[in-house]
C-alpha positions as CSV (number, residue, x, y, z in Angstrom):
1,X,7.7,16.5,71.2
2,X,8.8,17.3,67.9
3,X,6.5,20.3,66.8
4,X,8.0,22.9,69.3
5,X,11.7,22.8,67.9
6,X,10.2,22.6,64.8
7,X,8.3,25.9,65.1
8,X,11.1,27.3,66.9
9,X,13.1,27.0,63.7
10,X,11.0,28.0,61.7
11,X,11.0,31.3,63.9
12,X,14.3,31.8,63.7
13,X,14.4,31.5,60.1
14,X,11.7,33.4,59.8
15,X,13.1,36.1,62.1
16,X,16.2,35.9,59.5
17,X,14.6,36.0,56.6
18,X,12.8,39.3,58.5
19,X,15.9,41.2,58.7
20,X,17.6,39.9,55.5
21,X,14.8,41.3,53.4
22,X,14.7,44.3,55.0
23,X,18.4,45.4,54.0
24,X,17.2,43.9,50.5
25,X,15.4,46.9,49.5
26,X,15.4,49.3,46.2
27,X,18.5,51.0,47.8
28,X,20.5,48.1,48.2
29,X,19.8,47.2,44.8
30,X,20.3,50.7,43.8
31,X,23.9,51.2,46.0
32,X,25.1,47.5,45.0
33,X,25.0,48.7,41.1
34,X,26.0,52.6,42.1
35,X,29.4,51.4,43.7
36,X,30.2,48.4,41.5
37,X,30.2,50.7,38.9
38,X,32.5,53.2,40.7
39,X,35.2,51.0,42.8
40,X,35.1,47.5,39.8
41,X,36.6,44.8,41.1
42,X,37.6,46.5,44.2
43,X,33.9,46.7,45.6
44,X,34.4,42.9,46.6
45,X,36.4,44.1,49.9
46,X,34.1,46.4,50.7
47,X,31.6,44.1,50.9
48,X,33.9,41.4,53.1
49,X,34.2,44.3,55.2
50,X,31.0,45.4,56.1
51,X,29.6,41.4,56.3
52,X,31.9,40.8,59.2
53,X,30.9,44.5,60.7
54,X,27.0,43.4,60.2
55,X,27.7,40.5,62.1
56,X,29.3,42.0,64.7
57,X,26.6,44.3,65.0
58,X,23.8,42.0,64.9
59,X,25.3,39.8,67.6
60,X,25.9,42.7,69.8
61,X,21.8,43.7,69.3
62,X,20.4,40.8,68.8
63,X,21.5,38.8,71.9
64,X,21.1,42.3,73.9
65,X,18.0,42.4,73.3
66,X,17.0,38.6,73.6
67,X,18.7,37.9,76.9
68,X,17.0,41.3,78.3
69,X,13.8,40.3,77.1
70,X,13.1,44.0,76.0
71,X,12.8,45.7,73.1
72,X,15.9,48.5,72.1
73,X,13.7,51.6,73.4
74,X,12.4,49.6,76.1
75,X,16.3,48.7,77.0
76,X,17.6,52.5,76.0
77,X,14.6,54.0,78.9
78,X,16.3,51.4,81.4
79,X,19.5,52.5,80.6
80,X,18.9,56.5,80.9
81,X,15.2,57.4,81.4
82,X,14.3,59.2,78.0
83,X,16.5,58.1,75.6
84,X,14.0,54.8,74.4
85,X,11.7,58.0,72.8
86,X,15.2,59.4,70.7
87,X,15.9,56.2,70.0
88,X,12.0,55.3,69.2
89,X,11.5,58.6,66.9
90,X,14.9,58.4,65.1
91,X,13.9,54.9,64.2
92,X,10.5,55.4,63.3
93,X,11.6,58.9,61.1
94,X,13.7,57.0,59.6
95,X,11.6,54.5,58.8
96,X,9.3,56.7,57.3
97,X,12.0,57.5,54.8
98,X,13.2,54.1,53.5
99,X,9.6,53.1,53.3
100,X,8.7,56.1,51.0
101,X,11.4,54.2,49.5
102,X,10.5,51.1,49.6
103,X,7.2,51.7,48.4
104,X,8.2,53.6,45.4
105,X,10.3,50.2,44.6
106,X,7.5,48.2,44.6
107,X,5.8,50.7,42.4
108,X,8.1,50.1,39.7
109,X,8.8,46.9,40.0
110,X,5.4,46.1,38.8
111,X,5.7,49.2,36.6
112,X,8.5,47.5,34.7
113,X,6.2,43.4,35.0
114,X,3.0,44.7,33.8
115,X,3.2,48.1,32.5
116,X,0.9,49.9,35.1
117,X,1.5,53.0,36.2
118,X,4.2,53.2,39.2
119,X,2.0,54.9,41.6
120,X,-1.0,52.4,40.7
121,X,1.8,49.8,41.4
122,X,2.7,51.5,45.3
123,X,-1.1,51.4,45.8
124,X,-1.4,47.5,45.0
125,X,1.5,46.5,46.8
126,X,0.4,48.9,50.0
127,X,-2.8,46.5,49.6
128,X,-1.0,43.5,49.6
129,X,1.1,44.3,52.4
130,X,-1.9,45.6,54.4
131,X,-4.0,42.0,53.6
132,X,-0.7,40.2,54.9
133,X,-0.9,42.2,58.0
134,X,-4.5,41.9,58.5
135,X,-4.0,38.0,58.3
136,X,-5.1,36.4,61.9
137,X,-1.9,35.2,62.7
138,X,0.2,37.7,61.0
139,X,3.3,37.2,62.4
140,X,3.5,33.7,60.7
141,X,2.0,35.4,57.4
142,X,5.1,38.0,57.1
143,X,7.5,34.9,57.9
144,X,6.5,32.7,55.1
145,X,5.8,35.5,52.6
146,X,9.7,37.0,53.2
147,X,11.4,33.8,52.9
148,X,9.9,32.9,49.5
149,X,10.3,35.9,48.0
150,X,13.7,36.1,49.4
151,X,14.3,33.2,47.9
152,X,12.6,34.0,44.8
153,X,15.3,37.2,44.7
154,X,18.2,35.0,45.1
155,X,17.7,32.9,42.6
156,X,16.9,35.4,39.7
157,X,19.6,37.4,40.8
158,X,22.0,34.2,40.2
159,X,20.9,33.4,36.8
160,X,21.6,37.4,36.1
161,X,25.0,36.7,37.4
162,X,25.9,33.8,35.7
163,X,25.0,35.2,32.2
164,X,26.7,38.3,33.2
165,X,29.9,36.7,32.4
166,X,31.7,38.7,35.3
167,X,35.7,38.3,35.7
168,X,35.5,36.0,39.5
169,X,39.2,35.3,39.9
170,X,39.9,39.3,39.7
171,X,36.7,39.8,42.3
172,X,38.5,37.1,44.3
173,X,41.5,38.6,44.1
174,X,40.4,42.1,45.4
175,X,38.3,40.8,47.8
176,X,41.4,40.8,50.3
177,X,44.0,43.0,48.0
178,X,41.4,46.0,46.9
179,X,42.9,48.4,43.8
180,X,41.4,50.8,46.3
181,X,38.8,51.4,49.3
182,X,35.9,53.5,50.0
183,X,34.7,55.0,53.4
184,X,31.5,56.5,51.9
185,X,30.8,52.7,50.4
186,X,31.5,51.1,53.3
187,X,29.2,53.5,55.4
188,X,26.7,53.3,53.1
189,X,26.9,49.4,53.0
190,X,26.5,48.7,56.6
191,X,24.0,51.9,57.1
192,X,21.7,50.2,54.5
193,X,22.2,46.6,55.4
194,X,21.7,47.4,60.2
195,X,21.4,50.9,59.8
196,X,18.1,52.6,61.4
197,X,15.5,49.8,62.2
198,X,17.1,46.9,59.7
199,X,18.8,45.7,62.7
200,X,16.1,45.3,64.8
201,X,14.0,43.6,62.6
202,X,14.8,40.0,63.4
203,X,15.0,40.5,67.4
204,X,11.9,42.3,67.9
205,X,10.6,39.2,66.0
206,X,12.6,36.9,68.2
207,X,10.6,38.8,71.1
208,X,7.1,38.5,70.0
209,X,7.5,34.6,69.7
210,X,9.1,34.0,72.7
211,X,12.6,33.1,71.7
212,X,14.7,34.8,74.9
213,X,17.0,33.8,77.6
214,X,19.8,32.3,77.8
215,X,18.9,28.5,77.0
216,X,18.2,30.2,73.4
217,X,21.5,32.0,72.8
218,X,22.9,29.4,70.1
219,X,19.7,30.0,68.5
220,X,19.7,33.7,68.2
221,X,22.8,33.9,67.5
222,X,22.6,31.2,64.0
223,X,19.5,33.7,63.4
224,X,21.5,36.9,63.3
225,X,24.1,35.3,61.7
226,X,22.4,33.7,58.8
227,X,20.7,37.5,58.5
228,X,23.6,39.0,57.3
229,X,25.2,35.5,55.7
230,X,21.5,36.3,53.4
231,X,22.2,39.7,52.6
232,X,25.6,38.8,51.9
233,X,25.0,36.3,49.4
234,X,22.4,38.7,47.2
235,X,24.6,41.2,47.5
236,X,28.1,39.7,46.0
237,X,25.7,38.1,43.3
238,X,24.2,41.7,42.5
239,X,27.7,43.2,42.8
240,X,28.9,39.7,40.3
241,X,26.2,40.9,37.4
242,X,27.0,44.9,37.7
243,X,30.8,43.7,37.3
244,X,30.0,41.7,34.4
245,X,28.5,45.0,32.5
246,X,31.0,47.5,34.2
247,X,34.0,45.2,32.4
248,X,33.1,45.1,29.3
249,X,32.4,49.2,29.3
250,X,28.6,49.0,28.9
251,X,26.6,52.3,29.7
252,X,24.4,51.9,33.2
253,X,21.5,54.5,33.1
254,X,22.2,56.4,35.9
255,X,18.4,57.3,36.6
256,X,17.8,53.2,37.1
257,X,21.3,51.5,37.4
258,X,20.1,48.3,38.4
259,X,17.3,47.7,35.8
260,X,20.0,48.9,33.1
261,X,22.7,45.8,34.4
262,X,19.9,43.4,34.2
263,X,18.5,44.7,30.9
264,X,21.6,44.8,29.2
265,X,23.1,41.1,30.4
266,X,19.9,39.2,29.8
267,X,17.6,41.8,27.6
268,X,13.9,41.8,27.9
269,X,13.6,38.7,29.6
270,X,16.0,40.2,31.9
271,X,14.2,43.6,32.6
272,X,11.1,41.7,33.5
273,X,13.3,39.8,35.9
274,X,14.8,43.1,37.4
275,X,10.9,43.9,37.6
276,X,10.1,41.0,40.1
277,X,13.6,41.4,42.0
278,X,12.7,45.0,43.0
279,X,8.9,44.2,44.0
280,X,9.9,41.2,45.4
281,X,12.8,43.1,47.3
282,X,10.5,46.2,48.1
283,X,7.5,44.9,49.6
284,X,9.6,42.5,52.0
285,X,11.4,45.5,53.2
286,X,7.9,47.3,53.2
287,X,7.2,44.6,55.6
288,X,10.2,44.9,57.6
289,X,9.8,48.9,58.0
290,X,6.2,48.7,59.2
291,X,6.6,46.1,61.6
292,X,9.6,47.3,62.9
293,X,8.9,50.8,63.1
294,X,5.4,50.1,65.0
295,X,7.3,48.0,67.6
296,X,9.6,50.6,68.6
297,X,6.1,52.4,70.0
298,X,3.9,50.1,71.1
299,X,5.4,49.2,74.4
300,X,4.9,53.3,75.1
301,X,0.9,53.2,75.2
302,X,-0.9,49.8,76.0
303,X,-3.3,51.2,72.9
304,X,-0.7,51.0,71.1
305,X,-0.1,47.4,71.5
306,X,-3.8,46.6,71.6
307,X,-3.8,48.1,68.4
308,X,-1.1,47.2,66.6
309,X,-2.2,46.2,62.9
310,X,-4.1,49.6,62.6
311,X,-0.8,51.6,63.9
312,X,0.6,49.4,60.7
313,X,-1.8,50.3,58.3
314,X,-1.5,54.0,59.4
315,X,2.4,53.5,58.9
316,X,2.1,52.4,55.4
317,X,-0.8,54.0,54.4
318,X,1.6,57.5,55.7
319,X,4.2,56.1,53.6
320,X,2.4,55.5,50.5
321,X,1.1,58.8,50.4
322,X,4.4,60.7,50.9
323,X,5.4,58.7,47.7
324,X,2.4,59.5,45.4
325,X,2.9,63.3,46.6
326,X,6.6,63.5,46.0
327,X,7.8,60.7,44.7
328,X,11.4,59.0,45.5
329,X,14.1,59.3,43.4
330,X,17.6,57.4,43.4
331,X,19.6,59.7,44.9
332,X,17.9,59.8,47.7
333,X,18.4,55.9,48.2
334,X,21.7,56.1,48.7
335,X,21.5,59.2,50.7
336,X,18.8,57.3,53.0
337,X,21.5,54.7,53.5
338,X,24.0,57.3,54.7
339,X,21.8,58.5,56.8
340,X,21.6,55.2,58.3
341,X,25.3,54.8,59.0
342,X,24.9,57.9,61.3
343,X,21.9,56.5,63.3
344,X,23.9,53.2,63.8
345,X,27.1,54.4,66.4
346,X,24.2,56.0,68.4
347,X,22.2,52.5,68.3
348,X,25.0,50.1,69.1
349,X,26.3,52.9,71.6
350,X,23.3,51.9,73.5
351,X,23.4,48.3,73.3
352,X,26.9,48.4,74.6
353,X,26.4,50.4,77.7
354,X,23.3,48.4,78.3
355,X,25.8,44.9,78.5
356,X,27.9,46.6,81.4
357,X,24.5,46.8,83.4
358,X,24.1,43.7,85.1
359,X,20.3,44.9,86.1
360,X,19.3,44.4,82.7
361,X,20.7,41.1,82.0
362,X,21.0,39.6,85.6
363,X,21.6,35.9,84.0
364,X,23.4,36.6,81.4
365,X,27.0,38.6,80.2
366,X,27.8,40.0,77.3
367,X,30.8,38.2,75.9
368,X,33.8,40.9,76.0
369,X,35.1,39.9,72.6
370,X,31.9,41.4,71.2
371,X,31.8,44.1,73.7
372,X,35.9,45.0,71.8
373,X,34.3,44.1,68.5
374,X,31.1,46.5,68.8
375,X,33.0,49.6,70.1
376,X,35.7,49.0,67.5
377,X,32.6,48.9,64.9
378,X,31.8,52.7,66.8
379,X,34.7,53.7,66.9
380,X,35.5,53.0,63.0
381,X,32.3,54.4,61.7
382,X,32.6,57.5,63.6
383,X,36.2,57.8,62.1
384,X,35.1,56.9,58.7
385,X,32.1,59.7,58.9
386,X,34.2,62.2,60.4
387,X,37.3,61.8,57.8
388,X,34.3,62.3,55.1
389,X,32.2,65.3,56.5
């Protein structure tokens, strides 16, 4: 009697965990460092700001989606025939891109560990990923490996912090009375933390073990929300270390601002640390692109779905070879979290017209506080892009 809840936590967690280390990828680590060092102190309100917009946003998807018992291009095709496949190709182009990413982040983190060469370092981690994948039940595989080395990435990142020396009480301060306020960072923010296929990471996880309906909506809900609570927590403990160099008028390396902030508060020892964060950080969110990505498809095709794992290995082997042709640099992590801000309205724009469709979700109606909250969340992003473009 006691084994189903028990797995059925685990699920959730797991499903958090999912989605969590997918936003945790080289570009958050990169974008965390890149605006700390621009907005100081300040950069605390941005990051209240876009915690309460990413859990607006994952309720809004993540109970859509659940209660529906379909996944978002699924829903999207039952909303207006066709627009599952936009939805389905921006996500899965997309994902392409932050994986290139992503794998280029595990390349150097064991670059900076072991001293192997960065694209020897892609190939093992593509390896590893594609072993976890392979694993007969892989869906419990990815769940267990994310959490630890989300966990694992938390932790380092705290005793970073704490040696950082940052000033708190001014970060607490300007976490509700900013110096000043950036749209781009606050785009940026919430494009790389639900933007493109981040969001639906956890609830096409939720799917595939069953965790629907209605009697499961205080569930899915503590899974979306301890998502974001996640990527909160390693973000403001990031942003904490990169305050503690930015104060005392340290020079971040521009080419690799995050290694520099964890060279230079806890040296060598530090630097290997900054090693195991980004591999730890990019082959979780390595996981979270591939497994994402694929699901937005396989419903299309029943091949697909009968052949999932190799549509994975295709995904990453795809991505892994963009990188060792071109290579990924750090402008193009923020820029792919931009880019992610733009694909988000369109996203939740969906979700939102699919909750006034009582067809979709006969049993179940979409609270009208998040229906305000989500189209406020539209309606401020689209403001925000426009007032920068």
């Amino acid at each position: 009697m006691t084994s189903k809840p028990s797995k059925t936590s685990t699920a959730i967690i797991g499903a958090a965990f999912l989605m969590a280390t997918s936003a945790i990828g080289p570009g958050f680590l990169t974008q965390t460092t890149v605006f700390t060092k621009q907005l100081g102190a300040a950069f605390a309100f941005v990051i209240v700001i876009t915690i309460l917009i990413d859990i607006a946003v994952q309720l809004n998807i993540w109970r859509m989606i659940t209660m529906s018992h379909l996944r978002a291009q699924d829903l999207a095709n039952q909303l207006f025939p066709g627009l599952g496949y936009v939805l389905a190709a921006m996500i899965v182009f997309g994902g392409i891109a932050f994986n290139t990413g992503n794998i280029a982040g595990a390349g150097l983190g064991i670059q900076v560990c072991t001293g192997l060469p960065t694209p020897i370092g892609a190939a093992i981690s593509a390896a590893i990923t594609l072993f976890i994948f392979w694993q007969k039940d892989a869906g419990r595989a990815m769940d267990v490996f994310t959490k630890y080395m989300g966990i694992l990435m938390i932790v380092l990142a705290c005793y970073v912090a704490f040696v950082a020396h940052p000033p708190v009480a001014d970060a607490m301060v300007q976490m509700v009375w900013p110096g000043k306020v950036s749209a781009l960072a606050i785009i940026t923010i919430v494009g790389g933390t639900v933007g493109g296929y981040i969001s639906f990471a956890g609830a096409h996880r939720l799917l595939e073990v069953g965790i629907t309906g209605i009697t499961n909506l205080g569930k899915v809900n503590k899974g979306a929300v301890t998502g974001i609570v996640l990527t909160g927590i390693m973000r403001f403990v990031l942003f904490l270390a990169a305050l503690g160099v930015v104060v005392q008028g340290k020079w971040i390396d521009a080419a690799n601002p995050a290694a520099s902030v964890f060279k230079i508060v806890a040296g060598n020892m530090g630097y290997f640390f900054f090693g195991m964060v980004m591999w730890a950080a990019s082959i979780t969110s390595v996981i979270g692109a591939s497994f994402t990505a694929i699901s937005f498809i396989k419903t299309f095709h029943p091949a697909i779905e009968a052949q999932q794992k190799i549509w994975v290995t295709g995904f990453i082997l795809l991505s892994t070879g963009i990188f060792e042709w071109i290579g990924q640099p750090v402008n193009v992590l923020v820029w792919a979290g931009t880019v992610n801000g733009f694909i988000l309205p369109l996203a939740l724009v969906i979700i939102l017209l699919a909750a006034l469709k009582y067809r979709i979700t006969p049993n179940y109606r979409h609270a009208l506080w998040l229906q305000i909250v989500g189209w406020i969340v539209v309606a401020g992003m689209l403001w925000m892009i426009i007032g920068i473009y």
